[in-house]
C-alpha positions in Angstrom: 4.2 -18.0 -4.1 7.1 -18.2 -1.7 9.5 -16.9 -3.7 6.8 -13.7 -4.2 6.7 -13.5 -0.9 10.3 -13.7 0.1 11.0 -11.5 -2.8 8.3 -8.7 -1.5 9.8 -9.0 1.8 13.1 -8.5 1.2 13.1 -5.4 -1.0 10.7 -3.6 1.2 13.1 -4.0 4.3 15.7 -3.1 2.2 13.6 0.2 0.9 12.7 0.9 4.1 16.2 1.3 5.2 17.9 2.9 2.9 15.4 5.3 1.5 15.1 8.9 2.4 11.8 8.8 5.1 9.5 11.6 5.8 7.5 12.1 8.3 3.7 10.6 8.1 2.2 14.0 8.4 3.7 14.4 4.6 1.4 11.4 3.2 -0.8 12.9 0.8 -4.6 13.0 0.8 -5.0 10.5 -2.3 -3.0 7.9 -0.9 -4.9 7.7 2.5 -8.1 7.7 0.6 -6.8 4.8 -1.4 -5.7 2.8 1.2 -8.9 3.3 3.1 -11.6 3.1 -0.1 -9.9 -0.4 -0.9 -9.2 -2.1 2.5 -11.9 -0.7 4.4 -10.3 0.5 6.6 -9.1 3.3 8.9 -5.4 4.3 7.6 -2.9 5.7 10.2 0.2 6.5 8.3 3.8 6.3 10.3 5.8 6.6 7.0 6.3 8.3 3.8 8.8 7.3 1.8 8.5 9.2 -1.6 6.4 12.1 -3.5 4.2 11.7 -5.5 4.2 13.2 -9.2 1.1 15.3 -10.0 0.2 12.3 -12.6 0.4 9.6 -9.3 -1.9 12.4 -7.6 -4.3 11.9 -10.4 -4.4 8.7 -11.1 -5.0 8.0 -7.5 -7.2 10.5 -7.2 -9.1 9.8 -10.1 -9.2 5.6 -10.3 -12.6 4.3 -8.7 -12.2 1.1 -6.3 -13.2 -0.4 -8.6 -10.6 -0.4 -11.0 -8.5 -2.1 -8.4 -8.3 -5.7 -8.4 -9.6 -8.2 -6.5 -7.5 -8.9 -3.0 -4.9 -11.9 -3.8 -3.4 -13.8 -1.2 0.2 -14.7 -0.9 0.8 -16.8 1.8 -1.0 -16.8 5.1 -0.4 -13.0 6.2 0.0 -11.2 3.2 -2.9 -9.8 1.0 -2.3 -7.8 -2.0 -4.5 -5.8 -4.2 -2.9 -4.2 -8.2 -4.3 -0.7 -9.8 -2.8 -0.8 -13.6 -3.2 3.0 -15.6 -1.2 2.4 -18.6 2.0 1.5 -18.0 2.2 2.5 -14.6 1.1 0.1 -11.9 0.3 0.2 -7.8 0.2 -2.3 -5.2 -1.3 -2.1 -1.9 0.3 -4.9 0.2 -2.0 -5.8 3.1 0.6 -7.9 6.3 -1.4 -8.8 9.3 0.9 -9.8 12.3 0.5 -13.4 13.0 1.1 -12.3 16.7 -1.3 -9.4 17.6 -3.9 -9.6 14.8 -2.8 -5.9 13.6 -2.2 -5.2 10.0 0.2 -2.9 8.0 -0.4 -1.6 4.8 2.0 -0.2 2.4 1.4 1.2 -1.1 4.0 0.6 -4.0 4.2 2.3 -7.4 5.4 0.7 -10.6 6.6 3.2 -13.1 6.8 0.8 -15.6 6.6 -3.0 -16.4 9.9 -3.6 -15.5 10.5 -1.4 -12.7 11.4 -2.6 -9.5 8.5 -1.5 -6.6 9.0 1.8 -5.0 7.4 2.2 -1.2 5.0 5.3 -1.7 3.9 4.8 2.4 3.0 2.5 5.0 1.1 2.5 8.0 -1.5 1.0 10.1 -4.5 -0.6 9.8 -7.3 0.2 11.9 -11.6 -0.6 12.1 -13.6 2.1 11.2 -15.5 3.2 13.8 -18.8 1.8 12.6 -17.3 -1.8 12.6 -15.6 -1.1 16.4 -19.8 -1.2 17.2 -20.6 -4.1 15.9 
């Protein structure tokens, strides 16, 4: 589980800095539903690192909640959910800050089993205002 971890880490530092970033206003509809349907919460994109393909669009679009798995925890921070369509796979990775209690999420695609992850976006985590109430 270490190893996942360490592994996870690494390339997404490493994606984050050498990919080609767009603004978070370019973060597409799907993937903000996404992120909110299966955390729960309130998304606040900061970054965008690819486009999606029309079939991404749909898939995202079109896979229920409940076709995503059930969370997984690796480690103490990190929570990860898996959405497989074929031979294309996501992962939302879930890091809350051991610091400030604040949580990241970012959303990696899969184009195939033996792909290495490619950042989609990333961005905060935030309660939804009916939970802020309670």
């Amino acid at each position: 589980m270490k190893g996942l971890f360490t592994m996870v880490l690494s390339l997404l530092m490493g994606a984050s800095v050498s990919a080609q970033t767009k603004p978070a206003s370019s973060t597409s509809t799907p993937v903000v539903s996404v992120i909110e349907d299966v955390t729960g919460k309130h998304f606040q994109p900061d970054t965008a690192y690819a486009t999606l393909s029309n079939e991404d669009n749909d898939v995202l679009a079109k896979a229920p909640v409940a076709n995503w798995g059930l969370p997984q925890e690796s480690g103490k921070y990190i929570t990860y959910y898996n959405l497989i369509v074929g031979t294309r796979s996501y992962q939302l990775l879930v890091a809350k800050s051991p610091k400030d209690g604040q949580s990241t999420a970012t959303l990696l695609r899969f184009t195939n089993p033996k792909s290495k992850p490619e950042p989609i976006a990333r961005g905060l985590l935030t309660p939804k205002e009916n939970e802020k109430l309670k």
